[in-house]
DOLUM-175177 format. One record per residue (C-alpha): residue in three letters; residue number from 0; x, z, y. Coordinates in pm, whole numbers, m for minus. Layout:
N
+--------+-----+--------+--------+--------+
! residu ! num !      x !      z !      y !
+--------+-----+--------+--------+--------+
!    ALA ! NUM !      X !      Z !      Y !
...
+--------+-----+--------+--------+--------+
***
This chain:
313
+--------+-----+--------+--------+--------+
! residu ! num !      x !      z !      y !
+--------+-----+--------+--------+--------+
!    UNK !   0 !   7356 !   9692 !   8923 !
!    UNK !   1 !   7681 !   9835 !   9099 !
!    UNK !   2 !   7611 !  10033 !   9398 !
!    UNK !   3 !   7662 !   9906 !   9750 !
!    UNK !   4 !   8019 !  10044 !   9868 !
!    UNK !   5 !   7926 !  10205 !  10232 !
!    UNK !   6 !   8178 !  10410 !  10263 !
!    UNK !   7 !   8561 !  10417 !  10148 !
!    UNK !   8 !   8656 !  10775 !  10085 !
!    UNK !   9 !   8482 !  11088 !  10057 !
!    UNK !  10 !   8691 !  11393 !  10067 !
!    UNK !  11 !   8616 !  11723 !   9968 !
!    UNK !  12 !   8768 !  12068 !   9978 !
!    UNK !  13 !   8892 !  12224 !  10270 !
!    UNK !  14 !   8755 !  12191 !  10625 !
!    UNK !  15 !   8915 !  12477 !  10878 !
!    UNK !  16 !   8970 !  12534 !  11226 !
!    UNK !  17 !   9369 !  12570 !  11312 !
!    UNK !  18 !   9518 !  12739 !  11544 !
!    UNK !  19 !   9891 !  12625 !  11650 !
!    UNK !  20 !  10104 !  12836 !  11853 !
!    UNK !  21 !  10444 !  12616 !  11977 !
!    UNK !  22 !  10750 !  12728 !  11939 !
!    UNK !  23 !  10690 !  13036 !  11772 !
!    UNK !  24 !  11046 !  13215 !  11638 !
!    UNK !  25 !  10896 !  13400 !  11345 !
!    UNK !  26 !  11215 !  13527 !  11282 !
!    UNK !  27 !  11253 !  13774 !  11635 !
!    UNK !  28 !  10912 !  13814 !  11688 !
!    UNK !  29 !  10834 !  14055 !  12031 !
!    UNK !  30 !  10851 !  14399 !  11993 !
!    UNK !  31 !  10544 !  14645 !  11924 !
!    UNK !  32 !  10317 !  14584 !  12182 !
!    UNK !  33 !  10516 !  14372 !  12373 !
!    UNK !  34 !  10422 !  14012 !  12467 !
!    UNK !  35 !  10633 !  13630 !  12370 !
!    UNK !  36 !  10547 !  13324 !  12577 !
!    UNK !  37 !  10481 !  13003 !  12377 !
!    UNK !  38 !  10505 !  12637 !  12542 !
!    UNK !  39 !  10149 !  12547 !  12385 !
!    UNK !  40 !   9861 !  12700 !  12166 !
!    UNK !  41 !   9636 !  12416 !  12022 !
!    UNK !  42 !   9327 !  12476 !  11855 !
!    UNK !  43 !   9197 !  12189 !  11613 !
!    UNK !  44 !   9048 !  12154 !  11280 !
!    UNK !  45 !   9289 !  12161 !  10990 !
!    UNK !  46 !   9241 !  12121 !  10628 !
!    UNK !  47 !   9232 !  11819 !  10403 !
!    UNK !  48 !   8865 !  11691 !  10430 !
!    UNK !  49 !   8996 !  11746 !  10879 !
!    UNK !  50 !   9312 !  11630 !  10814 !
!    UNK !  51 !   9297 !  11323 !  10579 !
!    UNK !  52 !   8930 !  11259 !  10668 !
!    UNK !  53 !   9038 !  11196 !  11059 !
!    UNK !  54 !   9353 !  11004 !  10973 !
!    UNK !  55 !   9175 !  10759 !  10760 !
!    UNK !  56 !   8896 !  10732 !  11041 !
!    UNK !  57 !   9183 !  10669 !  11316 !
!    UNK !  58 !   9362 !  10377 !  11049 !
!    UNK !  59 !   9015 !  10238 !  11021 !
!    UNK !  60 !   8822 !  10344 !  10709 !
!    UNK !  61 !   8504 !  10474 !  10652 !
!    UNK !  62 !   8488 !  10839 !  10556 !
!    UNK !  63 !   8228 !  11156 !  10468 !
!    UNK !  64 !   8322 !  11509 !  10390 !
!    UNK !  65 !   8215 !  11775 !  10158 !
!    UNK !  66 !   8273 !  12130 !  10210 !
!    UNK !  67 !   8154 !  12421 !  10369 !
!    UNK !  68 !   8195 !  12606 !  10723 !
!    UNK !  69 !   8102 !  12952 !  10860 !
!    UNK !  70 !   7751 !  12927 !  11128 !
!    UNK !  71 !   7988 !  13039 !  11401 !
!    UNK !  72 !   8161 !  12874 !  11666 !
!    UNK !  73 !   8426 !  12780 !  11465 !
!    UNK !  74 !   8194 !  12602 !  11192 !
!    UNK !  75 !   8077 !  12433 !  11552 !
!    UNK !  76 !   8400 !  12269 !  11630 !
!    UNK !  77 !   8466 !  12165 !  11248 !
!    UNK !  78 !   8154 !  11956 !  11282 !
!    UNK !  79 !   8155 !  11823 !  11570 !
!    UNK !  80 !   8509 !  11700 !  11568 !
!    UNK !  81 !   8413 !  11523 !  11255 !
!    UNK !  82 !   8135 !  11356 !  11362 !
!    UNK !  83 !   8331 !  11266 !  11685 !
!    UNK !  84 !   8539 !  11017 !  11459 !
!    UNK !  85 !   8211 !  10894 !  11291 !
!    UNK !  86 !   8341 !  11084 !  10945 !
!    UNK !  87 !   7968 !  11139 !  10755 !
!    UNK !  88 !   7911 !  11539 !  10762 !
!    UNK !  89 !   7614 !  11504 !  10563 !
!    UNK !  90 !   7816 !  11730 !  10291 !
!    UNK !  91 !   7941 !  11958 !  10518 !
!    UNK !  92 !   7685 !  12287 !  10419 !
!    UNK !  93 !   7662 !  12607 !  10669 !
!    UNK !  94 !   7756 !  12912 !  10488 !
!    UNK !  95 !   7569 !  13221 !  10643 !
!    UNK !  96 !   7710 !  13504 !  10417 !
!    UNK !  97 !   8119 !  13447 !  10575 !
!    UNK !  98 !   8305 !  13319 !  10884 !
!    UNK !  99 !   8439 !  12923 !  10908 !
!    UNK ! 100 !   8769 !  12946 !  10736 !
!    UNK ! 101 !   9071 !  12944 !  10971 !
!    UNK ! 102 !   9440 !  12939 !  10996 !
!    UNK ! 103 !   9726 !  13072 !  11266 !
!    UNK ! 104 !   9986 !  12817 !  11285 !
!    UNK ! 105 !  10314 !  12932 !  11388 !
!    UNK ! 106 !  10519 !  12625 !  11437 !
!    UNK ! 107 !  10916 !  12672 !  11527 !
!    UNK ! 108 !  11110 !  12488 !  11754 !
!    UNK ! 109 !  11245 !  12231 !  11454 !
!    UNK ! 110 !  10920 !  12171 !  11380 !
!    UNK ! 111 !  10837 !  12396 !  11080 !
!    UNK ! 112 !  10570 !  12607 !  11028 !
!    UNK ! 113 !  10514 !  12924 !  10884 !
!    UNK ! 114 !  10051 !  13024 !  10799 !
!    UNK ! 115 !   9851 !  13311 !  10907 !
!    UNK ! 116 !   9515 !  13240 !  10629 !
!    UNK ! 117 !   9202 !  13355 !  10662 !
!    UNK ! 118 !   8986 !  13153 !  10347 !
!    UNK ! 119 !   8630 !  13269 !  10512 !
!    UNK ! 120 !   8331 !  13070 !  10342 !
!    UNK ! 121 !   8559 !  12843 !  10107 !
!    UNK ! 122 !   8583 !  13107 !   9910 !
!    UNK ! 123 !   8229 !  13033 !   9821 !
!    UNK ! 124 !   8286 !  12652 !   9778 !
!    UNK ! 125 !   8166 !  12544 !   9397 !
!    UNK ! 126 !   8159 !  12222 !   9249 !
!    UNK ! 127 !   7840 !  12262 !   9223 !
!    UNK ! 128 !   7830 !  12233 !   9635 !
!    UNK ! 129 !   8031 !  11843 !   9536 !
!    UNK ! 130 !   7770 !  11742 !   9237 !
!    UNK ! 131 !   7471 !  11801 !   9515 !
!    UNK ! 132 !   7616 !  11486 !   9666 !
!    UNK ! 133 !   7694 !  11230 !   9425 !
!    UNK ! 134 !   7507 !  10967 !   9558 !
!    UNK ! 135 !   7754 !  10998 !   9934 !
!    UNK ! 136 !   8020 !  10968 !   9637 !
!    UNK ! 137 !   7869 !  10703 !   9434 !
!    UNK ! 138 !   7855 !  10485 !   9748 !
!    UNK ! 139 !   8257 !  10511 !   9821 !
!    UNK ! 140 !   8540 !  10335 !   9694 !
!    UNK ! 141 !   8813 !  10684 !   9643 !
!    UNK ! 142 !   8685 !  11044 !   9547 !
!    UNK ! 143 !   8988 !  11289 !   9719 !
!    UNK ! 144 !   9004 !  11676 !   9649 !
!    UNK ! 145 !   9235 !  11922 !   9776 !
!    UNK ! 146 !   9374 !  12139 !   9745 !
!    UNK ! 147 !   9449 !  12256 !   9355 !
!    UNK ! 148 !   9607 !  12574 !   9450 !
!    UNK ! 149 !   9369 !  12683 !   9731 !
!    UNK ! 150 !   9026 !  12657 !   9576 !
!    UNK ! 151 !   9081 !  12925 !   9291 !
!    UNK ! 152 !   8639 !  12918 !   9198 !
!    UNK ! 153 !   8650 !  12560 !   9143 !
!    UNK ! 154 !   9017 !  12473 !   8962 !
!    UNK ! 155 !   8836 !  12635 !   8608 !
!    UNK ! 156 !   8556 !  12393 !   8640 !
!    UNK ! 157 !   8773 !  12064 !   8778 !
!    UNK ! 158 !   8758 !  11868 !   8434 !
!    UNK ! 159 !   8354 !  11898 !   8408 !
!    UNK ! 160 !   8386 !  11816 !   8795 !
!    UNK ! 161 !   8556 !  11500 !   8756 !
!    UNK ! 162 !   8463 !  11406 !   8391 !
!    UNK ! 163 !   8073 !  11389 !   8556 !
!    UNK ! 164 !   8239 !  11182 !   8864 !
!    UNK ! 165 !   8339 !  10915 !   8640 !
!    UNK ! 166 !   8068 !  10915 !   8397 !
!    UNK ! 167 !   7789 !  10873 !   8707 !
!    UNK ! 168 !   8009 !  10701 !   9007 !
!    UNK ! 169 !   8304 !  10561 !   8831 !
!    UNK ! 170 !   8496 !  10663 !   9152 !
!    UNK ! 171 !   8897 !  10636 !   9154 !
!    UNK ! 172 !   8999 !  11012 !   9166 !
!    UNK ! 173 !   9281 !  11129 !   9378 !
!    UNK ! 174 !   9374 !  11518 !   9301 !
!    UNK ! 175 !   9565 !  11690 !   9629 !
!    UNK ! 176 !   9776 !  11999 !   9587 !
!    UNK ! 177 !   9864 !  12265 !   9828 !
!    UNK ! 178 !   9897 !  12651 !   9851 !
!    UNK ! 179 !  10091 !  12812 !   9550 !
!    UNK ! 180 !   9947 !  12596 !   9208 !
!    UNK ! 181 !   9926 !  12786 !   8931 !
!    UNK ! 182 !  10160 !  12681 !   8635 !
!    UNK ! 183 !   9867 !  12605 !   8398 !
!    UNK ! 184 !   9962 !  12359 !   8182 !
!    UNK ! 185 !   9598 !  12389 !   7972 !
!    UNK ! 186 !   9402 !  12312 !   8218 !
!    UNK ! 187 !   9602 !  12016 !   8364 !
!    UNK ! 188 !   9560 !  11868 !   7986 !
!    UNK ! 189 !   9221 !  11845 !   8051 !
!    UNK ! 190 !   9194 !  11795 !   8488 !
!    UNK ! 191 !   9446 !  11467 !   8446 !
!    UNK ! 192 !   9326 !  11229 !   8250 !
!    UNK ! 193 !   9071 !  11210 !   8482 !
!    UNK ! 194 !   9232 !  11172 !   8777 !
!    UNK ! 195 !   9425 !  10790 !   8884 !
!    UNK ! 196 !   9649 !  10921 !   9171 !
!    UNK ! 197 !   9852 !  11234 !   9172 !
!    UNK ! 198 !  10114 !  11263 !   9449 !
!    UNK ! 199 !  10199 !  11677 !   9514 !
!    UNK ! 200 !  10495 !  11801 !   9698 !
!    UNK ! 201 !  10813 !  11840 !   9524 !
!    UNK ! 202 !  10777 !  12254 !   9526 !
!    UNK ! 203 !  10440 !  12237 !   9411 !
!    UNK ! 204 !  10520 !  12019 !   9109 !
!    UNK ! 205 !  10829 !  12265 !   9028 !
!    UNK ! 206 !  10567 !  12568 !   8988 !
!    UNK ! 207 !  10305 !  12330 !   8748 !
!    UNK ! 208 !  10547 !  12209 !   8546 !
!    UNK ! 209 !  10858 !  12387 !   8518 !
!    UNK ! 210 !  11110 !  12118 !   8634 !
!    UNK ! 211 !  11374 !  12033 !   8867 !
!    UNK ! 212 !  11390 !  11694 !   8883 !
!    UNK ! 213 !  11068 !  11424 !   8951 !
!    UNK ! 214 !  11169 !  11248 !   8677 !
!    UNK ! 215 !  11120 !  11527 !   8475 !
!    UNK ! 216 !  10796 !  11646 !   8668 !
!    UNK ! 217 !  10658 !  11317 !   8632 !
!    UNK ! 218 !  10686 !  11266 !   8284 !
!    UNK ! 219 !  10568 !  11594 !   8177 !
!    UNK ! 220 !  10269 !  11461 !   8425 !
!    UNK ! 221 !  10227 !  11142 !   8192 !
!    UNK ! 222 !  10235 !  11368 !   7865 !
!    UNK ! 223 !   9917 !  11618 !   8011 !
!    UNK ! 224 !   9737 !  11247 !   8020 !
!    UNK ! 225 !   9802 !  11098 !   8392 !
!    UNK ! 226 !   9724 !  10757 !   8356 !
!    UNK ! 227 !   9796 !  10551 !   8680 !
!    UNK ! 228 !   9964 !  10651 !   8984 !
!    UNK ! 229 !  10190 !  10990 !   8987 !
!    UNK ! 230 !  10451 !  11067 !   9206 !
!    UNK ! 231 !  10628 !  11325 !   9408 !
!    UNK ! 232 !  10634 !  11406 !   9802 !
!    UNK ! 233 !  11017 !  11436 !   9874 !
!    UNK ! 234 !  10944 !  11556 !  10241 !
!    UNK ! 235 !  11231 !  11420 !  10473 !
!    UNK ! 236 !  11335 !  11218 !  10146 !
!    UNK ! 237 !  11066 !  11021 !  10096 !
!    UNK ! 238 !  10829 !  11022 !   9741 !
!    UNK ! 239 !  10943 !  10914 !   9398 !
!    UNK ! 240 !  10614 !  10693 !   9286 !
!    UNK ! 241 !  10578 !  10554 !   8968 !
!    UNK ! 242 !  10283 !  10367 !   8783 !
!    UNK ! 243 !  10189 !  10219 !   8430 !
!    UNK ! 244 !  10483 !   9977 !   8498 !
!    UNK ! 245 !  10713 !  10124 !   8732 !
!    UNK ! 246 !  10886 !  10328 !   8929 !
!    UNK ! 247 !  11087 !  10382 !   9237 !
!    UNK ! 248 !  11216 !  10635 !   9498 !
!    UNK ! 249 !  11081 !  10538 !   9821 !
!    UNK ! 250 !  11295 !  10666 !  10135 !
!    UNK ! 251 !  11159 !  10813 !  10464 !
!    UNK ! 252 !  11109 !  10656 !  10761 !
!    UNK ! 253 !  11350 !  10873 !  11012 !
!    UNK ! 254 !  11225 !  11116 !  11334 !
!    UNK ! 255 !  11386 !  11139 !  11595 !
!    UNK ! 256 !  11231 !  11446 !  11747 !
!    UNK ! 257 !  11022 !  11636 !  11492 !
!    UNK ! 258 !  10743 !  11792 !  11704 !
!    UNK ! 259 !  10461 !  11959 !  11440 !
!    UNK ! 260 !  10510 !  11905 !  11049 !
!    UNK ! 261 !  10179 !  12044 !  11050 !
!    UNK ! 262 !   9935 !  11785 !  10827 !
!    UNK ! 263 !  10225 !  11509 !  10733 !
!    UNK ! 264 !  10135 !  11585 !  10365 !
!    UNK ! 265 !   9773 !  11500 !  10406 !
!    UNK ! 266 !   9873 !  11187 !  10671 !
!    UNK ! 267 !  10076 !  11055 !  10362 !
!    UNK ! 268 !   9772 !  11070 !  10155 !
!    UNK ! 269 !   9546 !  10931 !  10388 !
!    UNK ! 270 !   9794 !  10641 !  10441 !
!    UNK ! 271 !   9817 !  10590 !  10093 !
!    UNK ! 272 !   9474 !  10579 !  10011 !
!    UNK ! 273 !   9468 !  10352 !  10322 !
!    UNK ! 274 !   9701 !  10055 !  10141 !
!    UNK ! 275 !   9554 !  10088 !   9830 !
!    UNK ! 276 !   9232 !  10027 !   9945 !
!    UNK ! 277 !   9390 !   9733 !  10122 !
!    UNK ! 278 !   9541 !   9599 !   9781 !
!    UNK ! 279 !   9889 !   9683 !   9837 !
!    UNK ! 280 !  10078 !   9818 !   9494 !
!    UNK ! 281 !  10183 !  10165 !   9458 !
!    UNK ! 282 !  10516 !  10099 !   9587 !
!    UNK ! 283 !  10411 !   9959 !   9900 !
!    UNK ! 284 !  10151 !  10190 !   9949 !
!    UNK ! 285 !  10388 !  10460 !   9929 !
!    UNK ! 286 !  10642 !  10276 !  10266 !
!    UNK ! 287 !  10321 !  10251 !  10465 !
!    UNK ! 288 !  10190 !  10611 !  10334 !
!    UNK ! 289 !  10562 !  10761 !  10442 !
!    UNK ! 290 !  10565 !  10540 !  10801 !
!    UNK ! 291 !  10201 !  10716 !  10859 !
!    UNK ! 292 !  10349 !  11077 !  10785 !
!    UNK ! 293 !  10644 !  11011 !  11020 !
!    UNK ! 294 !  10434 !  10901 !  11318 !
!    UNK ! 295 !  10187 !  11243 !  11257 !
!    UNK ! 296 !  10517 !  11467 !  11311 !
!    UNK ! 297 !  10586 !  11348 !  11625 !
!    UNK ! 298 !  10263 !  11551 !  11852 !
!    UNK ! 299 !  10126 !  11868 !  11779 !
!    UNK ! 300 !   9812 !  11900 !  11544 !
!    UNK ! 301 !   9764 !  11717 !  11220 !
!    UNK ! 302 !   9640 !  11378 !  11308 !
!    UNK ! 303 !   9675 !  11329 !  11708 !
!    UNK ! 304 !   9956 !  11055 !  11713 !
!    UNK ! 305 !   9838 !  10851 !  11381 !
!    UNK ! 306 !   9760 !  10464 !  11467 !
!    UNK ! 307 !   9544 !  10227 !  11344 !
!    UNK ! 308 !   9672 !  10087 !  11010 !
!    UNK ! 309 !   9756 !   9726 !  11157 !
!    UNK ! 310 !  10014 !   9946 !  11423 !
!    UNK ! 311 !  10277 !  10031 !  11091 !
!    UNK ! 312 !  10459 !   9730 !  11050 !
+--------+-----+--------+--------+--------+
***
C-alpha cells in the first residue's frame, strides 16, 4: 500500500544562521582598527534546508528539514524560524560537541556578495543523521540535498544514501550544489543515476566536469547516468534545462534594482520544485523557477520578498 503523501519536500543539508552586512566594499575595507558604517546588518537563517525550506513554505508547500544545529543561541533562531513557517523540524538534531554553523555576509552595493564561513556542527552531519528519518521522507513527494561541495563527510557515502532512498521511499531525488565541487567524475558515475533533477550553477558544473559550454556540461551529465531533468543556472542569463526529450535555454526575468543576490540559487530551486509538483514540464518549471529567483533579489535576506506561487504570473 503506497504511503499517505503529508508532506511535499523534505530537505536536508545545511541549516545556518546568516549574518548580512549592506553595502559592504570588500575591496577598501577600513583601516586597522578603524571603523566603516553599513546601511543595514540582518541576521537570518541561511542555508538550503532555511533557504529553500522557507521559500517553498511562503509559495505554499508543505516542508520538513533534516540537519543539524549547535545548542546555542544560534541553533535557537534556526529552529524557531523554521517552525515559524510551519516547516517540520522533527529532523533538525542538537549537536552538543560544536557551535550552530554560521556565515558573515558581506553584500556590495550591486548586490553581490562575498562569505565569511564558519561550518560549526555540519561538519558532523552523516547520512546516517538522513536514514534516521526515512519515514518524514517516505511521507513526501521530493527528497532535496545540498549542497555537494559543502558536506565533504557525506559526498563519499551519497550513492548508498540515495540508492537506500529509492529502494525504501521511492522519493524523486533532487541533488543541490554549492561551495567549490570537487571534479570527481567516479563518484558522480555512481551519485547520478540516482538522482531525477540536477540543476547547479554554471561555475560549479565547469569544476565537475571540465567544460565550457552547458551543452557540453550537460551531456557529459547524461553519460555519468542522469536520467531526467539536468540543467544549468545561467545567473542573470537564465538556465539551460533539458529532459529525456528536450531542451531549451530559458532567459531571466530582468531586475531593476538588485538589492541581495544572497539565496536566488536556492529560490530557483524551491520554485522549481514548486511547478513540478504542480505538473508543469521542465521547461515551464524552469520560467516560474527563474521569476521566483528574480523577486528574492530584490530585499535583503534569502527568502523575505518571495510570494505565494499563484502571485508569478
Amino acid at each position: 500500500m503506497a504511503s499517505r503523501k503529508t508532506l511535499d519536500v523534505v530537505v536536508a543539508g545545511l541549516a545556518l544562521v546568516d549574518i548580512i552586512g549592506r553595502p559592504v566594499d570588500i575591496r577598501r575595507p577600513p583601516r586597522k582598527g578603524g571603523l566603516q558604517l553599513v546601511d543595514s546588518v540582518t541576521l537570518t537563517t541561511g542555508g538550503n534546508v532555511s533557504n529553500c525550506g522557507i521559500d517553498l513554505a511562503k509559495l505554499g508547500f508543505r516542508v520538513a528539514g533534516i540537519s543539524r544545529v549547535g545548542d546555542d543561541l544560534l541553533g535557537d533562531v534556526v529552529r524557531r524560524h523554521l517552525a515559524a513557517y510551519r516547516i517540520d523540524t522533527s529532523g533538525i538534531a542538537v549537536d552538543r560537541r560544536a557551535q550552530t554553523s554560521a556565515t558573515f555576509v558581506a553584500v556590495e552595493a550591486d548586490g553581490e556578495r562575498t562569505f565569511f564561513h564558519t561550518r560549526g556542527c555540519l561538519k558532523n552531519l552523516r547520512v546516517e543523521d538522513i536514514l534516521a528519518h526515512v519515514p518524514l521522507i517516505r511521507s513526501s513527494r521530493i527528497f532535496a540535498l545540498g549542497y555537494l561541495g559543502l558536506l565533504p563527510e557525506c559526498e563519499p557515502h551519497l550513492p548508498r544514501l540515495f540508492q537506500t532512498l529509492k529502494q525504501k521511499t521511492g522519493v524523486e531525488i533532487l541533488l543541490d550544489t554549492g561551495g567549490n565541487p570537487e571534479h570527481h567524475p567516479a563518484l558522480m558515475r555512481r551519485v547520478l543515476p540516482h538522482v531525477d533533477f540536477f540543476i547547479p550553477s554554471r561555475e560549479e558544473a565547469a569544476i565537475l566536469t571540465g567544460e565550457r559550454t552547458p551543452e557540453a556540461m550537460v551531456r557529459t551529465f547524461r553519460q555519468w547516468g542522469a536520467p531526467y531533468v539536468v540543467g544549468i543556472k545561467l545567473g542573470s542569463k537564465g538556465c539551460y534545462i533539458t529532459d529525456r526529450e528536450s531542451a531549451a535555454y530559458v532567459p531571466a526575468v530582468r531586475v531593476r534594482n538588485v538589492v541581495d543576490a544572497t539565496g536566488a540559487g536556492d529560490a530557483f530551486v524551491a520554485g522549481f520544485l514548486a511547478a513540478t509538483i504542480r505538473g508543469m514540464r521542465p521547461a515551464d518549471a524552469a520560467r516560474k523557477a527563474n521569476a521566483i529567483a528574480a523577486s528574492c533579489v530584490t530585499a535583503v535576506g534569502a527568502s523575505t520578498a518571495i510570494k505565494p506561487l499563484k502571485e508569478y504570473r
